[in-house]
N, C-alpha and C positions, 0 to 999 in steps of 0.2 A: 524603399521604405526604410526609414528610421530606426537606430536602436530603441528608442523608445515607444514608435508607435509598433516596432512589433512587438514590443512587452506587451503593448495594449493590448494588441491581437491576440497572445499569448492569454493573458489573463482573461480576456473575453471566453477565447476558447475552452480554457478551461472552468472559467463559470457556468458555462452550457452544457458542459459534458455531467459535471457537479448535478447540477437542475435535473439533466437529462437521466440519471445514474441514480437521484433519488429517487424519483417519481416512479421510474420502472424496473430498476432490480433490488433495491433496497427490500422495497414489502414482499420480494419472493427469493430471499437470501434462503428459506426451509427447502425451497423447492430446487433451486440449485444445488445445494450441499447433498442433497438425495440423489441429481442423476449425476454429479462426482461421484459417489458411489456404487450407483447402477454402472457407470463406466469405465471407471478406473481400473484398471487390468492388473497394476500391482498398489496393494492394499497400504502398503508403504508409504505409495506416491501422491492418498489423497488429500493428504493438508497443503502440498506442494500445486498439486491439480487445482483443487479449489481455489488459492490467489490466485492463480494462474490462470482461470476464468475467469475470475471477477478483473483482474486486469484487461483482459482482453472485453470483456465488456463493457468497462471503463472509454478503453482507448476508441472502441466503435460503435458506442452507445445510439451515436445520430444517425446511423443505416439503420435502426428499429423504423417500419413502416408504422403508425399508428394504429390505420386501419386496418390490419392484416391482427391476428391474436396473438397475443404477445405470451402467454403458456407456450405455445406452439414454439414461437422464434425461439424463446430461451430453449426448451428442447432440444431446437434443434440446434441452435451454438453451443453449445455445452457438449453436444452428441457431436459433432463433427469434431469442434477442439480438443476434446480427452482423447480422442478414437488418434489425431494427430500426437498429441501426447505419448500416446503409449507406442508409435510405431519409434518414434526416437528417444525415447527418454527410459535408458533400463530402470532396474531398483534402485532406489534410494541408498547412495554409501556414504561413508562417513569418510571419504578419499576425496575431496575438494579443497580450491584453492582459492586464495584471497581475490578480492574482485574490487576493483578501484572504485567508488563509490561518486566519487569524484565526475563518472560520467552519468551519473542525474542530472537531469535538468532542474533546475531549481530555481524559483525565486525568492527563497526567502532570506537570502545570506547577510541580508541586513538584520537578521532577528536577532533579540538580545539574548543571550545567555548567558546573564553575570559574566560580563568580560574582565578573566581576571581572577574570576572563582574557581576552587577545585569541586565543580558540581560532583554530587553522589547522588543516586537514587531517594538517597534520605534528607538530602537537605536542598534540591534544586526547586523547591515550593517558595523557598526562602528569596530566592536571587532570581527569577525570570519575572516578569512585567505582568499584571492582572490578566489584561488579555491573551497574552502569549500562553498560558499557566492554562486556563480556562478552553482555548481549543486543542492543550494538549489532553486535559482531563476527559476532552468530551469523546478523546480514541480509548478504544477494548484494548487491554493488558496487554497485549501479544504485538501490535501493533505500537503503543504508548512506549514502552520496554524497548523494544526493537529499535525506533527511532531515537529515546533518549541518550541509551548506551552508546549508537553510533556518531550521536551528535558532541559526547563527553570527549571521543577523539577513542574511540575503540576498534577496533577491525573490525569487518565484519565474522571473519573465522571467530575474531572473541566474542561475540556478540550470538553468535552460533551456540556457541558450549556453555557460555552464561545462562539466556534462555531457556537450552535444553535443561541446563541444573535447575531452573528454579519449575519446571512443568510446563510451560509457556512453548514447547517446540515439540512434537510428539517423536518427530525424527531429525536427525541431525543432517539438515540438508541448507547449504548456504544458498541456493535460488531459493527457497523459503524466507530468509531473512532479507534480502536484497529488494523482494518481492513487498514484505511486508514495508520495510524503510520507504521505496518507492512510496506505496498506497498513503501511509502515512504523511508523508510530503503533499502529494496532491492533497488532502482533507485537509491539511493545515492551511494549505494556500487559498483554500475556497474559503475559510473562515477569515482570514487576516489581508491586511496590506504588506508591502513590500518593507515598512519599518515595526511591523508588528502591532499592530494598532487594528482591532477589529472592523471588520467592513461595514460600512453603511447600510 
């Protein structure tokens, strides 16, 4: 297979997962964030937890049987992943290390971002393309922040303590932001093409 027909495959794949990710965890995002917390063993680690399911429900959204209840399934992925969670993953520290970001998978690396501009949170409305500007407004703060900072050329570690400054990070944990950048990346990429130009 081709570089480009597996981009294809790539981009198909992820349109499916997209489709598949709204239709059935979108409208029960209340009822996840509850058994995060029914499960989470340290109280620290539920904003950490919580991406951390909905990634994994991202990436295996198409093993959902249809005809089988889907309260039920989500239950029970969520009940087995945090229960996994919590045997390896201690409390939450503020002792983490930078994480190359560089190993996402991405296709958006043709997107415009004022090439050339010293984007800032205050003035990056000004210099990114209608469309490009439009799928980043349509992400939640935590996620929108996350990605943009990383995207200006920030560490992730900076992008950690920025965050937590401005309220956006409840605990100062860089699988959190790694996590969040990821999800961010994927939503952009279901909305847009490979030059930033909205999908058909």
């Amino acid at each position: 297979m081709g570089k480009r027909q597996k981009e294809r495959a790539k981009l198909k794949t992820a349109a499916k997962r997209n489709e598949l990710f709204d239709r059935y965890i979108t409208p029960n995002l209340d009822l996840i964030y509850k058994l995060c917390i029914d499960y989470t063993a340290y109280p620290e680690n539920l904003e950490d937890n919580y991406v951390d399911v909905m990634m994994n429900f991202y990436n295996y959204i198409e093993t959902y049987d249809p005809e089988k209840s889907l309260p039920t399934w989500i239950h029970i992925v969520t009940k087995r992943f945090i229960n996994n969670l919590n045997k390896r993953m201690p409390p939450a520290t503020d002792d983490l290390a930078d994480i190359d970001v560089e190993t996402f998978d991405w296709a958006g690396a043709d997107w415009d971002f004022g090439s050339g501009v010293d984007l800032t949170l205050d003035n990056y409305k000004e210099y990114i393309p209608d469309d490009l500007l439009e799928a980043i407004e349509s992400l939640s703060p935590e996620y929108r922040i996350s990605f943009l900072l990383q995207t200006f050329g920030y560490k992730l570690k900076e992008v950690m303590d920025m965050t937590y400054e401005m309220g956006l990070l409840p605990v100062k944990n860089l699988d959190t932001v790694k996590s969040r950048v990821f999800l961010a990346r994927q939503k952009l990429q279901s909305f847009l093409e490979r030059d930033g130009r909205k999908r058909a």
